[in-house]
PANU-69830 format. One record per residue (C-alpha): residue number from 1; x, y, z. Coordinates in Angstrom, 1 decimal, decimal comma, always signed. Layout:
<pts>
(NUM (X Y Z));
...
</pts>
This chain:
<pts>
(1 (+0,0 +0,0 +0,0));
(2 (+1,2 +3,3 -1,0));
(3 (+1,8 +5,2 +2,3));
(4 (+0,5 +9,0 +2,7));
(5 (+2,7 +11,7 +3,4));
(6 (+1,2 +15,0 +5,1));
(7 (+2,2 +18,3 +3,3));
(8 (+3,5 +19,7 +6,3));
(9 (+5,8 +16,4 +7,3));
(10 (+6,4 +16,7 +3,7));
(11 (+7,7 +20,4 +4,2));
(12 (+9,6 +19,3 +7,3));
(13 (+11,4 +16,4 +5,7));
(14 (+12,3 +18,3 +2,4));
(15 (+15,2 +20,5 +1,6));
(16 (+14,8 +23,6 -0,1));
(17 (+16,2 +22,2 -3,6));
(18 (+14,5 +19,1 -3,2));
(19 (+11,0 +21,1 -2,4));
(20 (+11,4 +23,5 -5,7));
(21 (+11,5 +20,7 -7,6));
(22 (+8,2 +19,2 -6,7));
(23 (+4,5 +19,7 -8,0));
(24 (+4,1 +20,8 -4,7));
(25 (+5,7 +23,9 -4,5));
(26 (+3,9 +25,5 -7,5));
(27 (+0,6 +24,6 -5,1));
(28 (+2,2 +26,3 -1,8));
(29 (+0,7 +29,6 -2,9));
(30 (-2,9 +28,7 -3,9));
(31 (-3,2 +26,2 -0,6));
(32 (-3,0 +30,0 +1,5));
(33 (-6,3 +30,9 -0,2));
(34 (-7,5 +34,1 +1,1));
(35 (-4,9 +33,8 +4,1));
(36 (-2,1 +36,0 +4,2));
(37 (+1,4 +35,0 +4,6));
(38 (+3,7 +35,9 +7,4));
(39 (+6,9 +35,9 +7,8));
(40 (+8,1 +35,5 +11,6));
(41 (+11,9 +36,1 +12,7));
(42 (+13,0 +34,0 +16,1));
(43 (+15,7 +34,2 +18,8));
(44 (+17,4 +30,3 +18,5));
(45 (+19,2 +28,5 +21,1));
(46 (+17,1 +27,8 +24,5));
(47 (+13,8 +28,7 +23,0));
(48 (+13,9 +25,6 +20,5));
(49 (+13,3 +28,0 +17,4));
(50 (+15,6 +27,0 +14,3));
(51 (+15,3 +30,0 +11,9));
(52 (+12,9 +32,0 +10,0));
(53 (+9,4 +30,6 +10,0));
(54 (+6,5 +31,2 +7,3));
(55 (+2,8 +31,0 +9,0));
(56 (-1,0 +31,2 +7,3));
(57 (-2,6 +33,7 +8,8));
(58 (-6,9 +33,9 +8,5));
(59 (-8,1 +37,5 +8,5));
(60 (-11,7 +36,3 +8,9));
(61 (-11,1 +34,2 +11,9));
(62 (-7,9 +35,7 +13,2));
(63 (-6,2 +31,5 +13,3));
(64 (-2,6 +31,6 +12,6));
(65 (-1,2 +28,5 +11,1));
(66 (+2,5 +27,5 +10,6));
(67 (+3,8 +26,2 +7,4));
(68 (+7,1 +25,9 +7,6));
(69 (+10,6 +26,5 +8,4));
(70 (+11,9 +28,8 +5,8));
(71 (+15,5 +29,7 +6,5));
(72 (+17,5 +27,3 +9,4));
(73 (+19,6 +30,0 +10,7));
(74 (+21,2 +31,7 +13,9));
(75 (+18,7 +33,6 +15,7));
(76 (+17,7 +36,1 +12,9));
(77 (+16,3 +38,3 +15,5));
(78 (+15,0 +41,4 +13,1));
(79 (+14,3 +41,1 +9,4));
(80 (+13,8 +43,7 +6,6));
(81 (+11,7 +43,2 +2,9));
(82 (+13,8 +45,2 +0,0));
(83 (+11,3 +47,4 -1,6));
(84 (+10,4 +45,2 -4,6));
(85 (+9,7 +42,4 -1,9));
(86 (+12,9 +40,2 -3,9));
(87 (+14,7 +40,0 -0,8));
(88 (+14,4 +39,5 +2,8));
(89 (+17,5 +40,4 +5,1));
(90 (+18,4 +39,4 +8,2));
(91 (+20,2 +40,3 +11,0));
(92 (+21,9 +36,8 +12,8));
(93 (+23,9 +36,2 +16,2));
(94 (+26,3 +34,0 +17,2));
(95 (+24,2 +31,0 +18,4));
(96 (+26,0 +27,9 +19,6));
(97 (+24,4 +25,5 +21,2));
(98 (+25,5 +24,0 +24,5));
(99 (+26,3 +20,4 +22,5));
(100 (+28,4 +22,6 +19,9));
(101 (+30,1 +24,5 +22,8));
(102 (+31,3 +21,4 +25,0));
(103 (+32,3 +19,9 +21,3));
(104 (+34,6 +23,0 +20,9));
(105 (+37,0 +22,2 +23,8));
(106 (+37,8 +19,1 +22,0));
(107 (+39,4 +18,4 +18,5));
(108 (+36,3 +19,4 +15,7));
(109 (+34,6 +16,7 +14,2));
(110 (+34,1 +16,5 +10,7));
(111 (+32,2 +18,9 +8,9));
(112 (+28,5 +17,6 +8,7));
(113 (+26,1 +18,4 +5,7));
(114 (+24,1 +21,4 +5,5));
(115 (+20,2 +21,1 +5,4));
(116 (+20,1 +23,1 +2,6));
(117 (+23,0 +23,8 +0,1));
(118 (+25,0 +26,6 +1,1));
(119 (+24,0 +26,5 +4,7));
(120 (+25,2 +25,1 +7,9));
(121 (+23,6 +22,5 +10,0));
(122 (+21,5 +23,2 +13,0));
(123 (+23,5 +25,1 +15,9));
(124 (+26,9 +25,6 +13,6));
(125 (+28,6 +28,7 +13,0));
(126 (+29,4 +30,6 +10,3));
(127 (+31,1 +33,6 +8,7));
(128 (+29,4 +36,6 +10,9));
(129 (+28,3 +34,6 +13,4));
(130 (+30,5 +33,5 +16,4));
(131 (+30,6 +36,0 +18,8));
(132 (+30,2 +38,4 +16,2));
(133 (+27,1 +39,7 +14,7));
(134 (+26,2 +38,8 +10,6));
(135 (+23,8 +40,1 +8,0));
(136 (+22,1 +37,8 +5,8));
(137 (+20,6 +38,5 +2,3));
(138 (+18,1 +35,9 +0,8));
(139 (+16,0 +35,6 -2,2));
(140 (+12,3 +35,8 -1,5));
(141 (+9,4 +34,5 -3,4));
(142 (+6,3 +36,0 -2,3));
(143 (+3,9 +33,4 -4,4));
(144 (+5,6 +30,1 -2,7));
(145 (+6,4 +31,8 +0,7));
(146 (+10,5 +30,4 -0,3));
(147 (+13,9 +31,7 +1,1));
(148 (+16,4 +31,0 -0,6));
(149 (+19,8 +32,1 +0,7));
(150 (+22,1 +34,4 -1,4));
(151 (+25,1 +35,5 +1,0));
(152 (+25,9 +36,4 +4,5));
(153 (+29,0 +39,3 +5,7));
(154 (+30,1 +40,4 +9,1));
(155 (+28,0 +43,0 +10,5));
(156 (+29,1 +44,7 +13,8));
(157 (+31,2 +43,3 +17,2));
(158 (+27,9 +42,0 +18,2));
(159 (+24,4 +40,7 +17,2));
(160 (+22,6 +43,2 +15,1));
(161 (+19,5 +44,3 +16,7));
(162 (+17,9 +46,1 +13,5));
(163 (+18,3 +46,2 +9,9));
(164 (+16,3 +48,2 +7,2));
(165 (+17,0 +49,0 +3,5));
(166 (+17,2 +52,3 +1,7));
(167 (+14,1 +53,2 -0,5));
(168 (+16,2 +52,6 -3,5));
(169 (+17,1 +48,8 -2,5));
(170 (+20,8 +49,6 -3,4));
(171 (+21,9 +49,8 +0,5));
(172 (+21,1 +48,2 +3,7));
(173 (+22,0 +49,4 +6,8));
(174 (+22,5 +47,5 +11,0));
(175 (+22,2 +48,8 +14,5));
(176 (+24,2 +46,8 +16,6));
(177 (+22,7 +47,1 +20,0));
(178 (+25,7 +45,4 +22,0));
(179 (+28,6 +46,9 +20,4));
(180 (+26,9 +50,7 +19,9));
(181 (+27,7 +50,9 +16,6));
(182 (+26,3 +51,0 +13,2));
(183 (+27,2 +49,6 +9,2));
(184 (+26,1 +50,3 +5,8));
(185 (+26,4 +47,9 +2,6));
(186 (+25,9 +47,8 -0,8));
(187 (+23,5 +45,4 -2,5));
(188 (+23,7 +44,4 -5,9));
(189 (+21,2 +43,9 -8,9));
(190 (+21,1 +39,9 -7,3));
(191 (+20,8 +40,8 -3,8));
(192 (+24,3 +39,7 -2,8));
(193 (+25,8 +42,4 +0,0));
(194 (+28,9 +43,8 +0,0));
(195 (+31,3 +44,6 +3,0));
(196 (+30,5 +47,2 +5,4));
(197 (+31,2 +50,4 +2,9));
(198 (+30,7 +52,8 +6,6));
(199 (+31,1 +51,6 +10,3));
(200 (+30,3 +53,7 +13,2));
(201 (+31,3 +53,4 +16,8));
(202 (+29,3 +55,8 +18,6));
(203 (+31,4 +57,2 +21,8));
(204 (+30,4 +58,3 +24,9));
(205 (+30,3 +62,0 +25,0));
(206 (+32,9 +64,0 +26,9));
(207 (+31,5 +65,4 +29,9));
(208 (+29,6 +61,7 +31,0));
(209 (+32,4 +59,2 +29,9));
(210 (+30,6 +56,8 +31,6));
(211 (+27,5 +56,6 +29,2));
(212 (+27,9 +53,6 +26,8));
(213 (+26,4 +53,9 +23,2));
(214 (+23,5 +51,1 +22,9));
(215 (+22,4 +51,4 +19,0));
(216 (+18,9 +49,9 +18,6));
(217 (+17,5 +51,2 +15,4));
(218 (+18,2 +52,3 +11,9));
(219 (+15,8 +54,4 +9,5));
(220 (+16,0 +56,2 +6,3));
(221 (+14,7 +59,5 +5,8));
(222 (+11,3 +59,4 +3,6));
(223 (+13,5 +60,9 +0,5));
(224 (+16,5 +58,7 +1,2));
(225 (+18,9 +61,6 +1,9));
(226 (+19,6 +60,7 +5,8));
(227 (+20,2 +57,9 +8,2));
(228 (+19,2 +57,8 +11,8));
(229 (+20,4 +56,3 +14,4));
(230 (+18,3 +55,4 +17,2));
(231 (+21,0 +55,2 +20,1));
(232 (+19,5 +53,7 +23,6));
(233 (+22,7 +54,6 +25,7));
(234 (+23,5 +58,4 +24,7));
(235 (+20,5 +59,5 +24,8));
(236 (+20,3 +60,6 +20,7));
(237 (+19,0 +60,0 +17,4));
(238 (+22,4 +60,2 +15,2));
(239 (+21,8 +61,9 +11,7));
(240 (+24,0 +60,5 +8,8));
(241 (+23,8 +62,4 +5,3));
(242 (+23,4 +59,2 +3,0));
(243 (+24,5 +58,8 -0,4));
(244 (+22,8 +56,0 -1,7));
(245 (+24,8 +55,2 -4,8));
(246 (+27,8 +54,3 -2,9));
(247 (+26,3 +53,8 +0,6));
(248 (+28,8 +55,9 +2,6));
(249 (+27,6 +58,4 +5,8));
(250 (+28,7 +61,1 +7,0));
(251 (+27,4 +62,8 +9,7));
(252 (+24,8 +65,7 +9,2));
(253 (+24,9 +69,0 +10,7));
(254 (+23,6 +69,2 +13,8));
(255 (+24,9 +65,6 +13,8));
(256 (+21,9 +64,5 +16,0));
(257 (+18,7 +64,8 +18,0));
(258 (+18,5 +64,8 +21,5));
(259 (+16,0 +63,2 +23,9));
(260 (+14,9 +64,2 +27,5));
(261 (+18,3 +62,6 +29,5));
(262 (+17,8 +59,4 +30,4));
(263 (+14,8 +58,5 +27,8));
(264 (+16,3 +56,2 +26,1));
(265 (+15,2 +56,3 +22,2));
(266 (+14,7 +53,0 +20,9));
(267 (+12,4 +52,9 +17,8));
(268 (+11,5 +55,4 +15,2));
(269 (+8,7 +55,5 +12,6));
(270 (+8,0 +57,5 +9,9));
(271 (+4,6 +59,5 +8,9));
(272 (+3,3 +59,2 +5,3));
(273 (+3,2 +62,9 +5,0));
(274 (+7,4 +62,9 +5,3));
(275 (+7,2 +65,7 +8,5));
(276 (+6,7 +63,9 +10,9));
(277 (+8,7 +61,0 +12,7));
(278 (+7,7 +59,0 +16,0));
(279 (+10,2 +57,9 +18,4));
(280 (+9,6 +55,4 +21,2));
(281 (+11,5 +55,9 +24,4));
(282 (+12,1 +52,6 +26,4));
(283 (+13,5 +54,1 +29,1));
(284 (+11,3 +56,9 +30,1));
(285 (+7,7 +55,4 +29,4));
(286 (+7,4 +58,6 +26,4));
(287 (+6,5 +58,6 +22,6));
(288 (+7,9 +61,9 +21,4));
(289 (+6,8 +63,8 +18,3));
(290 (+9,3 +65,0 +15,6));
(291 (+9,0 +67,4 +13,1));
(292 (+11,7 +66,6 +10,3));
(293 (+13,0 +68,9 +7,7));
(294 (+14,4 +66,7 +4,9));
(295 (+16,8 +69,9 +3,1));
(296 (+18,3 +70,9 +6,0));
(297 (+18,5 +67,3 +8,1));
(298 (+17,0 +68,4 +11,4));
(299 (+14,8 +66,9 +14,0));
(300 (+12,7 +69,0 +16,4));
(301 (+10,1 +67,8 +19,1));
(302 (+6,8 +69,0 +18,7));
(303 (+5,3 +66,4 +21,3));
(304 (+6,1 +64,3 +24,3));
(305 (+3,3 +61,3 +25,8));
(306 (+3,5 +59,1 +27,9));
(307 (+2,1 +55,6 +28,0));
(308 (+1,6 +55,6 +31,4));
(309 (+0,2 +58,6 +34,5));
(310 (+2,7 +60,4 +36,6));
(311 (+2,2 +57,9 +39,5));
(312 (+2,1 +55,2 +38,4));
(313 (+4,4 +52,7 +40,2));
(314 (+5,5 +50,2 +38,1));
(315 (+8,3 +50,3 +35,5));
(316 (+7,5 +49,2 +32,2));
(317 (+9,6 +49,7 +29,1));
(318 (+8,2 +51,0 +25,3));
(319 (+9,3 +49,2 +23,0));
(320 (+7,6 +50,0 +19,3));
(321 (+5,2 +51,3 +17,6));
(322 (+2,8 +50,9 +14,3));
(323 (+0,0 +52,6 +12,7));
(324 (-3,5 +51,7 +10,9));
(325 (-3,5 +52,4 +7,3));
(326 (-5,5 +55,6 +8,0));
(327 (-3,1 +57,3 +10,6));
(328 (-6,0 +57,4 +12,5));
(329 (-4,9 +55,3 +15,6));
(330 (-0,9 +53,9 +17,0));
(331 (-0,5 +51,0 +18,9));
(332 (+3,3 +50,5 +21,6));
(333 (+4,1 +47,6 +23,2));
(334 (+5,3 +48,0 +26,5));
(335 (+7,2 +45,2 +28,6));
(336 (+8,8 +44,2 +31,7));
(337 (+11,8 +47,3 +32,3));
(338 (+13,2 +45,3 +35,4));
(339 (+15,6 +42,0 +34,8));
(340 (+15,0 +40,5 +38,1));
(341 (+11,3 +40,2 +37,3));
(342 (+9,8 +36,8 +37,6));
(343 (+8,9 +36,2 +33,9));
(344 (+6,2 +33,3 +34,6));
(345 (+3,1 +35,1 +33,9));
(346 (+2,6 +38,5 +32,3));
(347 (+3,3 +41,2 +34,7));
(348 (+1,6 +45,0 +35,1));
(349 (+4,1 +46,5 +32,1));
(350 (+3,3 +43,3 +29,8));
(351 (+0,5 +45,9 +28,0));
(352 (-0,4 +47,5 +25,1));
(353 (-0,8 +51,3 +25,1));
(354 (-3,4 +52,8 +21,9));
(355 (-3,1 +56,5 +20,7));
(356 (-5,5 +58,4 +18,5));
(357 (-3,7 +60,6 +15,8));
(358 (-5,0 +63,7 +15,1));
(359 (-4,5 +65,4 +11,1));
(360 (-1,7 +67,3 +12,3));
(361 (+0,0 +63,4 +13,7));
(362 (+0,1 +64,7 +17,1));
(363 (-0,9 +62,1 +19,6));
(364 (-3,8 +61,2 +22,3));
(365 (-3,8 +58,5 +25,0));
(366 (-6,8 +56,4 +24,7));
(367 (-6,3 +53,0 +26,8));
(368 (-3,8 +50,1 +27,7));
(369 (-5,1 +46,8 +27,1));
(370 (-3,4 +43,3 +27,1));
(371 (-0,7 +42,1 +25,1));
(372 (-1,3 +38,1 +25,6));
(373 (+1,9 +37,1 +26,9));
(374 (+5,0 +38,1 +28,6));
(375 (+7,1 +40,6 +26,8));
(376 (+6,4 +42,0 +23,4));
(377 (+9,1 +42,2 +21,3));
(378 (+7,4 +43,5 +17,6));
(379 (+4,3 +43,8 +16,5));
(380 (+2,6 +44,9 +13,1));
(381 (-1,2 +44,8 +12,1));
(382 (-2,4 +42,4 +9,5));
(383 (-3,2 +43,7 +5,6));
(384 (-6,9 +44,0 +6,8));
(385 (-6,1 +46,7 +9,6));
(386 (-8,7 +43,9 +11,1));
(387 (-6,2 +42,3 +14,0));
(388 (-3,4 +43,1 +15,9));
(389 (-0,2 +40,5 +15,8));
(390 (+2,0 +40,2 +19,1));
(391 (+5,6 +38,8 +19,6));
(392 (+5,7 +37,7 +22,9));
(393 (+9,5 +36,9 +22,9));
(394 (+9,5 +35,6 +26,7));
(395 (+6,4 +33,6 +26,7));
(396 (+6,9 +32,2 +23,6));
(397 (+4,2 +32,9 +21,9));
(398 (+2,4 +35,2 +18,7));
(399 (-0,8 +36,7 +20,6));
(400 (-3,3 +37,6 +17,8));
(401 (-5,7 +40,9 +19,1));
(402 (-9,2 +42,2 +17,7));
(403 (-9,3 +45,8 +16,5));
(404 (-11,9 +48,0 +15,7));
(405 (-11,4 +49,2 +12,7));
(406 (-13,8 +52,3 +13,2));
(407 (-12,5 +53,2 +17,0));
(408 (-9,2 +51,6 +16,7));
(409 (-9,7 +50,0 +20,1));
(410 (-8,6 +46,1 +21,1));
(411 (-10,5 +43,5 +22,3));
(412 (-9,7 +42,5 +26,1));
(413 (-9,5 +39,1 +25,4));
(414 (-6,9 +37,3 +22,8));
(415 (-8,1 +35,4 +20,0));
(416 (-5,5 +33,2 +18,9));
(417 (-2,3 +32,2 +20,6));
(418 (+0,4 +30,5 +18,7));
(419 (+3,3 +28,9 +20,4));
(420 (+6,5 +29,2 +19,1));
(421 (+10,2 +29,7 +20,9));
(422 (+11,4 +33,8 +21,3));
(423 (+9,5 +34,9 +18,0));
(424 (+11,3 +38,5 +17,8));
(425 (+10,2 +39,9 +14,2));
(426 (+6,3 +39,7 +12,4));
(427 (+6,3 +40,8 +8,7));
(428 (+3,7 +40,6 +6,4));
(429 (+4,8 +41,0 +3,1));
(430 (+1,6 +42,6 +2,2));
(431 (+1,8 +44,8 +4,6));
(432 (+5,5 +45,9 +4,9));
(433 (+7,1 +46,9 +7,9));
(434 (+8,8 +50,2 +6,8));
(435 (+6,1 +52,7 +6,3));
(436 (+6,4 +55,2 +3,3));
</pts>
């Protein structure tokens, strides 16, 4: 008797090569019907995760459904779609497992097969990784939900923390979190990277030597003539002047934007209308208001919110931001600010806070409701602007959230919860994460 073979054992069994080669893959696609397709980056190691993971997602139901693993790969924490959705980067650390690290102390054993050409087995390194960070370019194709890997560099002393691309797909840029710095590359017309064409150090200023630089996101301007630098640790957005036929910085003038002391800028959005950028404090529980002036490269505040009242007594910690398609409504995670938390259960700053936007983009508290699990790392709205997708990096877990579409508010209870170890990045490819 001929035995039956699921699709997704079939998926879990297959390589890469082998899978493009079958009847099946053409059929990938269609089997989504009128799901959407997600794209999920993970933290590997402890949490079990191997990679990059492609899930089914229902907008009439709000069910999320795995497919498959799409890229095996070290902990590929944050992820970026070029603008003509052809490639996906990603930003990798140096995972090693505990079995890989005892095997280090003794002689190496012989190198085993990759899963898929070109890559390494589960928990070995590779160029970038190590204790070094890497930045990985692979081909994407949207209609089979495939990655197919095209090359990896070094990228920074540490694991990246962010990547984005330019709106002209020719350069890529990392914020490297642990060693507060930041690189640019060049990509090519086949999505291969070059070598870091810029690297950045940021050092502590000279009246508070003891501030350390903690660089936790990257952005283009909305006309691709600057970089910023979201930097954590000094208390600053950097400004680069870009030049994005070569992909070299150098700093504008005034070479940056500075928060309250002590806030702690972490992410940055953009606004459609190219004034207006929204920065995310983690340390101070703040969304500020820029204005942005793309000929002379300047930030100014217009606003400052908080998430949370004057007294309140816990500490929680912002960590980013995204919009409906309307600009009508924002939605920040907030998480957990204090390490020694027990992380069993979702604690008081395990939330999400909603804003209404007004037609000038300045902002207005509306509620904090739940963010279904223990601290959110991304989050991003699904192509209907119908539900609310959570990363839950701690309690391993995507929460999926009601909205309103007319109100923008969030249903107090979760609809879906899909288990899954550290996801860290959610990107729909039909609905982007860079806004513009």
């Amino acid at each position: 008797m001929k035995s039956k073979l699921s699709r997704r054992a079939f998926l879990q069994g297959t390589s890469m090569a082998a899978l493009a080669a079958h009847p099946w893959f053409a059929a990938l696609a269609a089997e989504l019907g009128n799901r959407k397709l997600l794209l999920v980056g993970t933290s590997t190691g402890r949490s079990g995760s191997k990679g990059v993971y492609t899930y089914a997602f229902d907008p009439a139901t709000g069910a999320l459904e795995q497919i498959a693993l799409a890229a095996e790969c070290n902990s590929p924490t944050f992820m970026a779609l070029s603008p003509d959705q052809k490639f996906l980067y990603t930003v990798n650390g140096g995972f090693m497992s505990p079995q890989t690290a005892t095997a280090a102390a003794a002689p190496p054993p012989p190198v085993q097969s990759a899963t898929q050409p070109g890559q390494p087995g589960r928990g070995q390194r590779r160029p970038g990784g190590g204790g070094g960070g890497g930045l990985t370019s692979y081909a994407f194709d949207k209609a089979a939900g495939t990655l197919t890997r095209i090359n990896e560099v070094a990228a920074g002393p540490s694991a990246g923390v962010y990547v984005c691309s330019d709106h002209s797909g020719r350069c890529v840029f990392v914020a490297n979190y642990g060693g507060g710095a930041m690189e640019s590359f060049q990509v090519d017309a086949n999505g291969k990277l070059s070598a870091a064409v810029t690297s950045v150090k940021f050092a502590a200023p000279e009246n508070d030597p003891k501030k350390v630089s903690r660089a936790h996101r990257v952005t283009v301007s909305p006309d691709n003539g600057y970089l910023m630098v979201n930097d954590l640790g000094l208390d600053m957005i950097h400004v680069f002047k870009l030049d994005a036929a070569t992909a070299k910085l150098t700093p504008a003038d005034p070479p940056q934007w500075l928060s309250a002391p002590g806030a702690g800028p972490r992410a940055l959005r953009w606004h459609p209308n190219k004034k207006i950028a929204y920065c995310v404090n983690e340390l101070h529980p703040t969304v500020n208001v820029l204005g942005w002036d793309e000929k002379k490269g300047v930030l100014t505040t217009l606003q400052e919110i908080r998430l949370v009242p004057e007294d309140y007594k816990f500490k929680c910690a912002p960590g980013d931001v995204v919009f409906d398609k309307k600009w009508q409504h924002a939605y920040v995670t907030s998480r957990h600010a204090d390490a020694t938390t027990d992380f069993s259960a979702p604690g008081p700053d395990d939330f999400m806070a909603t804003f209404k936007v007004d037609k000038h983009g300045m902002l207005t508290f509306v509620e904090r409701t739940a963010c279904g699990g223990i601290r959110p790392r991304d989050l991003t709205l699904d192509p209907t602007d119908n539900w609310l997708l959570i990363a839950d990096q701690d309690s391993n877990n995507i929460a999926v959230v009601k909205r309103d579409v007319k109100t923008g508010k969030l249903s107090d209870t979760i609809t879906t919860t899909s288990k899954l170890g550290s996801p860290m990045c959610l990107i729909f490819p039909d609905r982007p994460n860079v806004v513009l």
